[in-house]
C-alpha positions in Angstrom: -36.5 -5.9 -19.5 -34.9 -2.4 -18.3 -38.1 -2.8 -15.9 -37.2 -5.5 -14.5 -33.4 -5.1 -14.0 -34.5 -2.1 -12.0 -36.7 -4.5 -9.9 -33.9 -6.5 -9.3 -31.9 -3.7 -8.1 -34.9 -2.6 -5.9 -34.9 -6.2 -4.4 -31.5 -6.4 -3.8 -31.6 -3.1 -1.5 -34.5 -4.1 0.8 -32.0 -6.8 2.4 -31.1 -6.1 5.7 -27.2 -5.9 5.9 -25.5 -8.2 8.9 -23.1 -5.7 10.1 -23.2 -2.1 11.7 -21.7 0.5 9.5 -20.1 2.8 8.9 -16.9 2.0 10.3 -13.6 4.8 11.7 -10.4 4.6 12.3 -8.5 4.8 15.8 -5.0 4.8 15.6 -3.8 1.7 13.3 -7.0 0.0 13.8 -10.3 -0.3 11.3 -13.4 0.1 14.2 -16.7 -0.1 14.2 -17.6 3.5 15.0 -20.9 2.8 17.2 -19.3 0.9 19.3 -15.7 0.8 19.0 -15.2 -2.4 18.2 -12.2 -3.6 15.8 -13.2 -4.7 12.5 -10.6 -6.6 10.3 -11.0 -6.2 6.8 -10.1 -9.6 5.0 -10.7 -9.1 1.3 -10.7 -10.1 -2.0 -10.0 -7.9 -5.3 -12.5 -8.3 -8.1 -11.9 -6.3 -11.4 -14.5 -4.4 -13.2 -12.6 -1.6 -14.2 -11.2 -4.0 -17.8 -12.5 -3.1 -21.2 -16.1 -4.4 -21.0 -16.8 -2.3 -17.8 -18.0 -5.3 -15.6 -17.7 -7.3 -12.5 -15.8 -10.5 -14.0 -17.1 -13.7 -14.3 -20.8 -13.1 -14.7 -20.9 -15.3 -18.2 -19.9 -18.3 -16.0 -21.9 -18.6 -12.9 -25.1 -16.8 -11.3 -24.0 -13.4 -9.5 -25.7 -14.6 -6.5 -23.7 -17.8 -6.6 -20.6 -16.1 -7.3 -21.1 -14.0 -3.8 -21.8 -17.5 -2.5 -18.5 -18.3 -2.9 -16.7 -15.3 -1.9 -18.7 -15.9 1.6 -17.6 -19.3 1.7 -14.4 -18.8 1.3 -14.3 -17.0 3.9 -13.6 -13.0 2.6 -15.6 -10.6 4.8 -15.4 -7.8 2.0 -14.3 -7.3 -1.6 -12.3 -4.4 -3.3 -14.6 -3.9 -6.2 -12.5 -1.8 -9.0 -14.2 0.6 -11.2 -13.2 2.7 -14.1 -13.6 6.6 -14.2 -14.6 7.1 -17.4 -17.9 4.5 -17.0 -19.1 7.1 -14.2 -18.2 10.7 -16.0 -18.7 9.9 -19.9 -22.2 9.0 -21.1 -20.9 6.9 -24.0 -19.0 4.8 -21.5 -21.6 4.3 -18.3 -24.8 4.7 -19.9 -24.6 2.2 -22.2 -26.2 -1.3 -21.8 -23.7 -4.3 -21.2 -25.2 -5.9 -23.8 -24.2 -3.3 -26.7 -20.9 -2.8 -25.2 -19.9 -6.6 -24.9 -21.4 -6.3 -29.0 -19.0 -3.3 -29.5 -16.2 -5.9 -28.1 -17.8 -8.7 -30.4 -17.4 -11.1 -26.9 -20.5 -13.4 -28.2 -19.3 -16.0 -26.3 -19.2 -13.6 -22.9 -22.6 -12.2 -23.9 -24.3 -16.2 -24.6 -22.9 -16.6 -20.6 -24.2 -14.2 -19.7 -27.4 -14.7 -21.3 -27.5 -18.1 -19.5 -26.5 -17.0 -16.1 -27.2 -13.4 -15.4 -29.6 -11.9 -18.5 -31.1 -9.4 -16.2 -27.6 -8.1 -16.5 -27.7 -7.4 -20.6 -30.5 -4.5 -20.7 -28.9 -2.7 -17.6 -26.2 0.1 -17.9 -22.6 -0.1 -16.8 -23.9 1.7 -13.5 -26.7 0.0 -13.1 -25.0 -3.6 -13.4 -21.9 -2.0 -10.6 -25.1 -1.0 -8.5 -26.4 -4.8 -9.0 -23.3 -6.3 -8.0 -22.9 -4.2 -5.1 -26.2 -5.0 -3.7 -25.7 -8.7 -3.9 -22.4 -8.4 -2.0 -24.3 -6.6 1.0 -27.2 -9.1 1.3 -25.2 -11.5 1.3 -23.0 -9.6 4.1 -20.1 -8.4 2.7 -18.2 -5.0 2.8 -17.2 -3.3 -0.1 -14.3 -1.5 -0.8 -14.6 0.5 -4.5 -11.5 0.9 -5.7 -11.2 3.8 -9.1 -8.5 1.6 -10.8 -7.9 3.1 -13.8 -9.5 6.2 -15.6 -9.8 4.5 -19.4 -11.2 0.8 -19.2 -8.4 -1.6 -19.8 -5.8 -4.3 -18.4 -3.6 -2.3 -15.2 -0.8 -1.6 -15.0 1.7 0.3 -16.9 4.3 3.2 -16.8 3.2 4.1 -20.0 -0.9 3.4 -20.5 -1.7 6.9 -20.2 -3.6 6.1 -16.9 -0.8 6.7 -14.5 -0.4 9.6 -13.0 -2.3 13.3 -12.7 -2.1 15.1 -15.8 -1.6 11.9 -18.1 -3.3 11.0 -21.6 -6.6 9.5 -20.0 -5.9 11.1 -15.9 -7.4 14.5 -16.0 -7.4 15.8 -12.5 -10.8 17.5 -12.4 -12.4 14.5 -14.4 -11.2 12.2 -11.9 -12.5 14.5 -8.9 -15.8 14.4 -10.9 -15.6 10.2 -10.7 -15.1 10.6 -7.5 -17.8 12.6 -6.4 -20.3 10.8 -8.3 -19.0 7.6 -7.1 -19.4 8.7 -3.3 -22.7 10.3 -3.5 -24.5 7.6 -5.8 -23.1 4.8 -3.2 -24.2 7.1 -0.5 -27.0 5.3 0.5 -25.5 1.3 0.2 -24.2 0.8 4.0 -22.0 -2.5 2.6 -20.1 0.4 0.5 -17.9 1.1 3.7 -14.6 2.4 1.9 -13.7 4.0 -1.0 -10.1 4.4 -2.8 -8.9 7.4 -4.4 -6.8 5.7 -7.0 -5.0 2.7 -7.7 -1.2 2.3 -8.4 -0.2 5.6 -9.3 3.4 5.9 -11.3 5.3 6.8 -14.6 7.2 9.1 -15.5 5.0 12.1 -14.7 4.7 11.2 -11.0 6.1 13.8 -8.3 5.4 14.1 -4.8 4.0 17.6 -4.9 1.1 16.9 -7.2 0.6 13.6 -5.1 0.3 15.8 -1.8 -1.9 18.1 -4.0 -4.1 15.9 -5.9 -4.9 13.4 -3.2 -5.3 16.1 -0.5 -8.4 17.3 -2.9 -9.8 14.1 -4.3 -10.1 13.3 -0.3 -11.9 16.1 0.9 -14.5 15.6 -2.5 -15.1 12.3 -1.2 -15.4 12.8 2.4 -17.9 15.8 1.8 -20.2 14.0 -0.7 -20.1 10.6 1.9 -18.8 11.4 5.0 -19.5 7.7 6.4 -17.3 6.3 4.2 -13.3 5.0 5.0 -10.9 6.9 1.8 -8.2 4.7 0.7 -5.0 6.4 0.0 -2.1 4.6 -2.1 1.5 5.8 -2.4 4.1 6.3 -5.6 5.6 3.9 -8.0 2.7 0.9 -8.2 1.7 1.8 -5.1 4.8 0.1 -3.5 6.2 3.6 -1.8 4.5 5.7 0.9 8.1 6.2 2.4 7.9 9.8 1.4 5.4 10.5 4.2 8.0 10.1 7.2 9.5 13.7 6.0 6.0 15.2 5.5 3.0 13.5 7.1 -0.2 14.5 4.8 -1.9 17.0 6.7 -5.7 15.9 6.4 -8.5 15.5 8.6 -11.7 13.1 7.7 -12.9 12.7 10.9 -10.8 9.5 11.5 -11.7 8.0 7.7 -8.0 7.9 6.3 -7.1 5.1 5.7 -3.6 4.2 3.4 -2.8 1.2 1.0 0.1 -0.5 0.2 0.8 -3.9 -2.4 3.1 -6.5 -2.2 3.9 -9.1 -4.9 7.2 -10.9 -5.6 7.9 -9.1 -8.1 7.6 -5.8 -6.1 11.3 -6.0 -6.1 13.9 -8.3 -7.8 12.2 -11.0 -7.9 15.5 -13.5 -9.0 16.4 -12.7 -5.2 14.3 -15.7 -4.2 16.2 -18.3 -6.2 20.0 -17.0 -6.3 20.0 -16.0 -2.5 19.3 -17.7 0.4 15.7 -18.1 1.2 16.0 -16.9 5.2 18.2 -13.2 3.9 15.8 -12.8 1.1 12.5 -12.9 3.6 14.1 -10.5 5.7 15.5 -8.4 2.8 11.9 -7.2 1.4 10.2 -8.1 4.9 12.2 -4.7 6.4 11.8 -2.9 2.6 8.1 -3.6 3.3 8.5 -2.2 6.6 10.3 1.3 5.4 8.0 1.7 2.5 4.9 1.5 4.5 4.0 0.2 7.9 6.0 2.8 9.6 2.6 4.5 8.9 1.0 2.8 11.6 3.7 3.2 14.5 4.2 6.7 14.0 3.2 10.0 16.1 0.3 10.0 14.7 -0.9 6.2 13.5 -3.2 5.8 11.1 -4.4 2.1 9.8 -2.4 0.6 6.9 -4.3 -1.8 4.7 -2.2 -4.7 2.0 -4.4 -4.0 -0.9 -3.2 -6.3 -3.4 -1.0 -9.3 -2.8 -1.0 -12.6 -4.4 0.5 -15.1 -6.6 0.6 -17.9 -9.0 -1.8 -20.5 -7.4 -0.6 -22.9 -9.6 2.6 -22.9 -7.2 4.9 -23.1 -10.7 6.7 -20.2 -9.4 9.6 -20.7 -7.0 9.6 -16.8 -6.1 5.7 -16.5 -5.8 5.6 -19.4 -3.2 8.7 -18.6 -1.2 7.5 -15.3 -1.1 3.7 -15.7 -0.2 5.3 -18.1 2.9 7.4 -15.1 4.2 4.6 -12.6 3.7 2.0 -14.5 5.8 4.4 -14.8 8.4 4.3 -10.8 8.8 0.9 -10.2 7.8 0.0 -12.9 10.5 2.2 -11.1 13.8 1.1 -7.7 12.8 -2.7 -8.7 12.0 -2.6 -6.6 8.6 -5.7 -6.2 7.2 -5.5 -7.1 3.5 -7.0 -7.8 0.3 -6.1 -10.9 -1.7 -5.6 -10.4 -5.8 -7.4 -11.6 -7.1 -11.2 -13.4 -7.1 -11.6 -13.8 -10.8 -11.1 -17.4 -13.1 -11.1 -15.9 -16.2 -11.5 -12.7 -17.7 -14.0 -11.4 -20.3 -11.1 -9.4 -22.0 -7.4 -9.0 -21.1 -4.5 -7.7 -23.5 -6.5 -8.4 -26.5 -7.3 -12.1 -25.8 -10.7 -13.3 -24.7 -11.6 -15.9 -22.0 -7.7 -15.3 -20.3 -7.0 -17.6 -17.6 -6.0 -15.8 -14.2 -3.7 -17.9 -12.5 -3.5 -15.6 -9.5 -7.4 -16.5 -9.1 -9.0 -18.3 -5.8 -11.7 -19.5 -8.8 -10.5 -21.8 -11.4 -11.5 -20.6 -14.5 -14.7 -22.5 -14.4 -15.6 -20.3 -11.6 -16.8 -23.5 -10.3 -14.5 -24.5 -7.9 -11.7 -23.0 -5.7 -8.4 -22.9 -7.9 -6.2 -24.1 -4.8 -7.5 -25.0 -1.9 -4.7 -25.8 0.2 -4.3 -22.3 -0.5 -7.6 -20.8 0.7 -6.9 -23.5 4.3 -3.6 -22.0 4.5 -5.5 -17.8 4.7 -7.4 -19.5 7.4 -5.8 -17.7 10.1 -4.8 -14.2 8.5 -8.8 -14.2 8.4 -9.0 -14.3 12.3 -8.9 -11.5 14.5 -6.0 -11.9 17.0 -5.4 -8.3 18.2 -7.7 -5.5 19.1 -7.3 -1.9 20.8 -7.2 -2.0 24.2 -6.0 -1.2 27.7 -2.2 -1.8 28.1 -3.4 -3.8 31.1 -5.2 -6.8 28.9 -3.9 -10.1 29.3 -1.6 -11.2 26.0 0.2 -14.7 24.7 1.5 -16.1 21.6 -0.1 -18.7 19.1 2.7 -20.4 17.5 1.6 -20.0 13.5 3.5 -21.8 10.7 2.8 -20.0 7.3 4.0 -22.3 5.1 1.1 -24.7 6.5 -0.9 -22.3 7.7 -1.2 -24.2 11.2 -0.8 -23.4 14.8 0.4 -25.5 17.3 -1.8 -26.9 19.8 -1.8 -29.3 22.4 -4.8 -31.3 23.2 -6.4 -32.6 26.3 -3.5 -35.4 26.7 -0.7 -32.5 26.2 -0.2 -33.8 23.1 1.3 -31.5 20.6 -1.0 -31.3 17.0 -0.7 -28.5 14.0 -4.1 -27.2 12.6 -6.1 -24.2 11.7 -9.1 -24.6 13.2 -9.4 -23.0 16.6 -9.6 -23.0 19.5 -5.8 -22.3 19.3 -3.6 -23.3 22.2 -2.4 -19.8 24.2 1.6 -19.7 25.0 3.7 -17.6 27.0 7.5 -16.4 25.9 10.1 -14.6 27.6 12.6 -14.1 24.8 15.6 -15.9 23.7 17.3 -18.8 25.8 13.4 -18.9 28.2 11.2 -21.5 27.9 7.7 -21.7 25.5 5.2 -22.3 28.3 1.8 -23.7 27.6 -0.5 -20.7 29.6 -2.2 -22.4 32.4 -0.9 -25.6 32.5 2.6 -24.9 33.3 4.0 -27.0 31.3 6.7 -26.2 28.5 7.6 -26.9 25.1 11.0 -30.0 25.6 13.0 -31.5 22.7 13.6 -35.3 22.6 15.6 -35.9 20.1 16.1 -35.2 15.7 13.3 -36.1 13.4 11.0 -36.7 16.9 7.8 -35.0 18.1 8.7 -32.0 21.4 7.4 -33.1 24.5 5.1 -31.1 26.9 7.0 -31.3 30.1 6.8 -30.1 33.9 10.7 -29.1 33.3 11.2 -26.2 32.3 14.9 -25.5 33.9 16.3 -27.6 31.0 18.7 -26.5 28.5 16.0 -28.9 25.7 13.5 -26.4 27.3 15.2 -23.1 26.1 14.3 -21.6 22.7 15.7 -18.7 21.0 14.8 -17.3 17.4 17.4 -17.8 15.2 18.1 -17.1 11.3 18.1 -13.5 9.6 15.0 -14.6 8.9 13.7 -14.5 12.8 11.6 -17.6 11.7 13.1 -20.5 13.2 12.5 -21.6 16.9 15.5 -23.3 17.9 16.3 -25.0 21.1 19.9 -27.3 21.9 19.6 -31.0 22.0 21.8 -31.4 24.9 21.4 -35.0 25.3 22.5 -36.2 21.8 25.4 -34.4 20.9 24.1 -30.5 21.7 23.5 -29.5 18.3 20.7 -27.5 17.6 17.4 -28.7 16.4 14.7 -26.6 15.0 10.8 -26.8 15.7 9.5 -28.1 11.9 5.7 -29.1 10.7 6.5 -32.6 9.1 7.0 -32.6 5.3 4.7 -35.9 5.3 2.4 -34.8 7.8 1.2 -31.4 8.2 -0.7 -32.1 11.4 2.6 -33.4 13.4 5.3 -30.6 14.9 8.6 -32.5 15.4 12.3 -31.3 15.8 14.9 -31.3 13.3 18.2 -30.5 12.5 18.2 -26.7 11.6 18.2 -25.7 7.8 20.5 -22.6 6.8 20.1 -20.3 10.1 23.4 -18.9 9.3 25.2 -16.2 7.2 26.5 -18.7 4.5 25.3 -17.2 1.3 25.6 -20.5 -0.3 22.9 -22.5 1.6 20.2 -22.8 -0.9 18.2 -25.3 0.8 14.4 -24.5 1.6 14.1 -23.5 5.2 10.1 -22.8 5.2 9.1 -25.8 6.9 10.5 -24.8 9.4 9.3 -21.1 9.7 7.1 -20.4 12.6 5.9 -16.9 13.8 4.6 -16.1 17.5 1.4 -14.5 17.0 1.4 -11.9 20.1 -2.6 -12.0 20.4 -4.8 -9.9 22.9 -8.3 -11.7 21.7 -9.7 -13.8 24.6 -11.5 -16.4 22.3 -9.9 -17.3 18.8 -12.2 -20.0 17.1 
């Protein structure tokens, strides 16, 4: 059996991978280093770092079929997590999965397992991460390895003993070791294009000194043992803080490979925020902590790509905060074309907290793993997948594409001049001069004209019009507003219908002022101009 696991392992490496690796780093931007090109990293997280040691989900569905689905939903890589320990302690690595998932007594893993994937049983922790990697590069997608946590278990805590340098289970040297061997046994697996020195440090033992220290090392052990490879850096405190690098940059050169990390969940601040204050002050609120925190990093003296690790949320949309807040994040992630990584992948777990089979609600797999969990969701992360800027010349031509996060559409116009919300691209190309100018469709000089409340904008040759002049309006910066001169001069905002989320119509605005006290949901009308520099968007 150990035979032919190895087989397998053999098989899986004699596929030719789709893309050119490795890939650099130019200023903010993720290239291909051959040739220059940008490529945008749009992920998906999928634990193996828990208690039994392994990629999640393999006692439900065929690994092949599982990477099936991660390509069809449209995820060009995956953060892959991974435990120290199961790469530097033999009693942890170099066991088979099958005596481990015994050790666990997870018969009813194991029997899946059995069913689905029993080349998988006979092989060692390493051995199965080696499996799992090879399947997600023949089947074309990136991997970013992620060391999560230095003990196997559930992350995170202030107090697991996993947080920080010098805690229970974080010995500096052991986790240098992990490294190392992590970088040099990957060396060879061109989809392995990144690799993360450490997930969500904190507690109470963290300090910015041993960060500078510690990180500073564990980089330069990476980057010697795999040179090719991008190294992921993530800040204090859950990895929500990198602030402390505006008063001293971290002095390290990888030959344009560092790249930084940053997460961003609800709950990354108050999360009560999002129902006791208006929705408009809230987004803008943690949108400019988000801002402070991190992507300063990448409009600095010296830029340097920033990537949203881990973000996510109840796809069961039970959770006022999680959906209010996912809306407001896409809106950024979408005008600064972030490259991300969604948490999480997984169903179900094999182990979490003690209880077997858990549900994970923040899953794009229900926890059948047969079928997308939400996917109204998955259409809405249509266009954060898209490319829409790349480096350039100053000199390239740019517009906007009007993106509404909440439905994940942009508005178009069609051959008619007929205005229509949808994902799919081609996406109409627009052209904005600020507040109180018109929203001109490019090359067609026509402009974006209100009619009237509760009806669809016109496309119109007049562009002189005071029903022609938009201005963004709300804390919020979210809402494209425009004076309806001819029925009273109120303002009317641009809105997706609630009933139809192909139509655009305009409406009577919905808290765009101060008044702390308007509680009413303003995301349907929320729509961000996408300033894009990509000639073709499909």
């Amino acid at each position: 059996m150990l035979e032919k696991s190895l087989q397998a392992i053999f098989l899986l490496s004699l596929v030719s991978f789709t893309y050119s690796f490795p890939l650099s780093t130019s200023k903010r931007w993720i290239i291909n280093a051959a040739t220059g090109q940008r490529v945008k990293l749009a992920c998906v997280n999928w634990p193996a770092h828990l208690q039994p040691m392994l990629a999640e989900g393999l006692d439900k569905k065929p690994l092949g079929e599982i990477v099936a689905a991660v390509v069809k939903m449209h995820f060009n890589c995956v953060r892959l997590t991974w435990s120290t320990f199961m790469f530097t302690r033999p009693n942890y690595g170099h066991i088979s999965v099958s005596q481990t998932l015994d050790s666990l007594d997870l018969k009813e893993a194991k029997q899946g397992i059995s069913k689905n994937n029993p080349f998988i049983l006979n092989m060692t922790h390493i051995q199965a991460c080696e499996a799992v990697v090879g399947e997600l590069g023949a089947q074309g997608i990136m991997v970013l390895l992620d060391n999560h946590i230095s003990k196997p278990d559930w992350c995170c805590s202030n107090t697991d003993g996993n947080g920080f340098f010098g805690d229970r289970y974080f010995d500096p040297n052991e986790w240098m070791k992990g490294l190392s061997f992590v970088a040099d046994r990957f060396k060879e697996k061109r989809q392995v294009v990144a690799i993360s020195l450490r997930n969500e440090l904190r507690g109470p033992r963290q300090n910015e000194p041993d960060w500078y220290k510690y990180i500073s090392e564990g980089a330069r052990v990476v980057h010697k043992r795999n040179p090719h490879v991008l190294v992921f850096v993530s800040g204090l405190n859950f990895d929500l803080d990198l602030s402390f690098l505006q008063k001293r940059p971290l002095a390290l050169d990888l030959d344009n490979k560092l790249v930084y990390e940053i997460h961003w969940y609800s709950f990354s601040q108050d999360q009560n925020m999002w129902k006791t204050q208006p929705t408009n002050i809230v987004c803008n609120k943690v949108t400019q902590s988000f801002i402070n925190r991190a992507v300063f990093l990448t409009t600095c003296k010296n830029p340097a790509p920033l990537v949203l690790s881990e973000f996510g949320f109840d796809q069961r949309e039970v959770n006022l905060a999680d959906n209010l807040y996912m809306t407001c994040l896409m809106a950024y992630a979408a005008e600064t074309d972030l490259d991300w990584a969604l948490w999480a992948l997984q169903g179900s777990y094999y182990l979490r907290g003690g209880l077997k089979g858990a549900e994970e609600t923040f899953g794009a797999l229900d926890s059948t793993w047969q079928h997308p969990r939400n996917p109204n969701f998955l259409e809405r992360l249509r266009f954060l997948q898209t490319k829409t800027h790349v480096p350039t010349t100053s000199r390239t031509r740019t517009s906007y594409i009007i993106f509404h996060p909440l439905s994940g559409n942009c508005v178009n116009a069609n051959a008619r001049n007929e205005l229509y919300a949808s994902n799919r691209g081609p996406f109409s190309r627009w052209s904005y001069g600020g507040d109180g100018t018109p929203i001109r469709l490019m090359d067609r000089s026509l402009c974006l004209k209100v009619v009237g409340d509760g009806l669809p904008p016109m496309l119109s040759n007049d562009c002189q019009s005071k029903q022609s002049a938009w201005s963004l309006v709300s804390s919020s910066k979210l809402h494209l507003a425009t004076k309806d001169d001819e029925h009273g001069g109120e303002l009317v905002c641009l809105q997706v219908s609630p009933t139809n989320s192909s139509q655009v119509v305009t409406t009577k605005c919905i808290c765009i002022g101060e008044d702390s006290s308007c509680m009413q949901n303003p995301q349907s009308q929320w729509f961000k101009l996408v300033l894009t520099n990509v000639l073709s968007l499909a």
